[in-house]
C-alpha positions in Angstrom: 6.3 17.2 -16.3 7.4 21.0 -16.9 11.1 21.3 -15.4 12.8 24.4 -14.7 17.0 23.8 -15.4 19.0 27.0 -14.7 23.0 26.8 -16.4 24.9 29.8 -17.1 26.6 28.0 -20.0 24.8 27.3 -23.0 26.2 24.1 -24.6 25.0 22.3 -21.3 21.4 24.1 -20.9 21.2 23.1 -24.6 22.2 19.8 -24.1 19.5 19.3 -20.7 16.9 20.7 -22.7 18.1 18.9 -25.6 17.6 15.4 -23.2 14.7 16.5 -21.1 12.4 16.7 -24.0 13.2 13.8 -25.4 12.3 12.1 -22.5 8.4 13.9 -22.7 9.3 16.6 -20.4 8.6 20.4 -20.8 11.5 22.5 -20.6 11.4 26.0 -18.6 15.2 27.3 -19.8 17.3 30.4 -17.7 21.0 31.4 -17.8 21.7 32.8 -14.3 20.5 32.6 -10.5 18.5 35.7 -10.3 16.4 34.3 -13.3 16.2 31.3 -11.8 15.1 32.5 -8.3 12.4 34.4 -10.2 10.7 31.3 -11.6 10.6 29.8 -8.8 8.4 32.5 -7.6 5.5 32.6 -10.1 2.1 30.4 -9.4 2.9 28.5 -12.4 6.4 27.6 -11.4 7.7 23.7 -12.2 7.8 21.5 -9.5 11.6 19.6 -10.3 14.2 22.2 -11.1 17.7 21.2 -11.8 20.0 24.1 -11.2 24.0 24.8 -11.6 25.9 25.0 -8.4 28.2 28.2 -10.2 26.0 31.0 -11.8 26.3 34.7 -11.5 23.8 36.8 -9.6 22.8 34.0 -7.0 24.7 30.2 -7.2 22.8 27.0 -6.9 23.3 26.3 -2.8 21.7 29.9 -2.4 18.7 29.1 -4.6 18.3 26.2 -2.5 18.0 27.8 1.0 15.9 30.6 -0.2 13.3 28.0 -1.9 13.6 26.1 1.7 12.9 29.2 3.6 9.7 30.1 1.4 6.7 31.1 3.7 4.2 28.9 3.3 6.3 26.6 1.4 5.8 25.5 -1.9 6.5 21.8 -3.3 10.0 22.1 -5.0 12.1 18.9 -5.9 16.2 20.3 -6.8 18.4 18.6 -7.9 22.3 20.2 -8.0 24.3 19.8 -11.0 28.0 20.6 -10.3 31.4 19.9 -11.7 32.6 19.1 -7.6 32.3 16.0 -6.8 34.1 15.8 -3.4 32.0 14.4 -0.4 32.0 17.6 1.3 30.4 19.5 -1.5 27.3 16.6 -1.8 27.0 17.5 2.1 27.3 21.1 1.4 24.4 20.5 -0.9 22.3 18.3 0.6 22.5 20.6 3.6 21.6 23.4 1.8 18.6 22.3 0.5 18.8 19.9 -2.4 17.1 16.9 -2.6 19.7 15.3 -5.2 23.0 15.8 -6.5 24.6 15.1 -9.9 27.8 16.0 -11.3 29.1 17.4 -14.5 29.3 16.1 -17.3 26.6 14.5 -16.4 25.9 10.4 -17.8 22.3 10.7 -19.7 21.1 7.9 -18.3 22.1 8.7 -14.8 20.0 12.0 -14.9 17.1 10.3 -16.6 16.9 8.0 -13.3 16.8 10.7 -11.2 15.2 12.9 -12.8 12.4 10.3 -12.9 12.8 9.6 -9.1 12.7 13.5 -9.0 9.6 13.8 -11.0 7.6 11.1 -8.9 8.2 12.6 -5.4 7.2 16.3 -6.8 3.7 14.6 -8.1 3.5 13.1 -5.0 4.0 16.7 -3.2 1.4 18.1 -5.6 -1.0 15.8 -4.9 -0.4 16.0 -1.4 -0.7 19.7 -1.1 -4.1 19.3 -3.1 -5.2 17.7 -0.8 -4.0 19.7 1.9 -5.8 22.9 0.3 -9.3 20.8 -0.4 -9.2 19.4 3.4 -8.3 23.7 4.5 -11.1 24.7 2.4 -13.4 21.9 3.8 -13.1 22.5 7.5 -13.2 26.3 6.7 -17.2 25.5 6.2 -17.5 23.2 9.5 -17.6 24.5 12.7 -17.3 21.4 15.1 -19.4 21.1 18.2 -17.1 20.3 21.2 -17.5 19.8 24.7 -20.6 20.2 27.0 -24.2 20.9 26.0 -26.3 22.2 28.7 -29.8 20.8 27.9 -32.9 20.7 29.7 -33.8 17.5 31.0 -38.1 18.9 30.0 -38.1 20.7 27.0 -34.8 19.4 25.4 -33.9 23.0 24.7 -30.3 23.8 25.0 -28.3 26.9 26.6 -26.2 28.9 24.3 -23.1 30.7 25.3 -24.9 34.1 26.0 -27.3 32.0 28.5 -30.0 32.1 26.3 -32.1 28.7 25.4 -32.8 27.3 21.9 -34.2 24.1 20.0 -31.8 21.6 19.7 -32.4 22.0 15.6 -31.5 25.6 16.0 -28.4 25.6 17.5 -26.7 22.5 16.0 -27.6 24.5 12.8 -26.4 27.1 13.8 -22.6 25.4 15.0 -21.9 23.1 12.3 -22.9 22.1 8.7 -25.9 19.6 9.9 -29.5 20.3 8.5 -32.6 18.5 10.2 -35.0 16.8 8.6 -38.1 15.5 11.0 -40.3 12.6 11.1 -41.2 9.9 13.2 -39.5 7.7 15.2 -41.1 4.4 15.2 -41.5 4.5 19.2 -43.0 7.7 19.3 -45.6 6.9 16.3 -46.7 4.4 18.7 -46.9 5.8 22.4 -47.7 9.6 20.7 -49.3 10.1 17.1 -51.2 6.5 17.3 -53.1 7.6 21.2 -53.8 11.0 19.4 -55.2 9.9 16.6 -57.5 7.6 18.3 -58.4 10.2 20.4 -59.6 12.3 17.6 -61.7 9.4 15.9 -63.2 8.9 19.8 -64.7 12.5 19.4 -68.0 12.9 18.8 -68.8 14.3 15.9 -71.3 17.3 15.1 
């Protein structure tokens, strides 16, 4: 998975990316908060970011809430990497924003466990939101028939909204994605096409 990590001091964003790679990921590297802030803007941006609590221009807690408040909001897993470690700073975080918490310096193979936890939930947002678009875009081409029909009991034609009447074919085209196609029911080939048929051969002929 492409990660985005965000440290202001080199020797530990060389030592993430230096970790995350070897573990298959791709590595998206930046120094402060604004830079940070920006990738998380672009179409492309990684779904997991793991971002320092302390860097200049905007700290990790801020990054959190503004990715939070995003309108419509995009799938972003965070998780905090801090030198604090008291319990009012992992509340801090969590309420903030982030969805996990590790502190610095950081065990290897802690951070590989959650950044593999990290890495299945933002699939699993992904995925979700694919959905979510395909399903958008799918009942963006339906319009749903809903309530009452007024149909005449005779003719079978039914009355539109501007009180006009139409075949039945016509105006469920019309309101949803249906398409007819006619033929025969059995009952009807018996009691209607079979009598007129017979008719016809009755005929004389000449």
């Amino acid at each position: 998975m492409r990660i985005l990590i965000a440290d202001d001091d080199r020797v530990s964003l060389r030592l993430l990316e230096t970790d995350l790679q070897k573990w298959g990921h791709e590595v998206l590297g930046v120094a402060n908060g604004i830079a940070t802030w920006e990738a998380m803007q672009k179409e492309d941006a990684p779904g997991l970011a793991i971002v320092d609590w302390m860097m200049p221009g905007l700290d990790g807690v801020e990054i959190c809430r503004r990715a939070r408040r995003r309108s419509p909001a995009r799938p972003l897993y965070i998780i905090l990497l801090t030198a604090r470690s008291g319990p009012e700073d992992l509340v801090h975080a969590l309420d903030a924003g982030a969805d996990d918490y590790v502190t610095k310096p950081f065990d290897p193979a802690e951070l590989r466990a959650r950044v593999g936890v990290g890495v299945r939930v933002a699939q699993l947002q992904r995925d979700l939101a694919g959905r979510d678009a395909e399903l958008e875009k799918a009942l963006a081409h339906v319009d749903e028939l809903h309530g009452i029909l007024p149909i005449c009991s005779y003719c079978k034609r039914v009355r539109s909204d501007a009180d006009s009447w139409h075949r039945i074919e016509e105006y469920v085209s019309a309101h949803s994605a249906a398409r007819f196609s006619h033929g025969v029911c059995p009952e009807c080939l018996e009691t209607v096409i079979k009598p007129q048929l017979e008719e016809l051969r009755r005929r004389p002929k000449g």
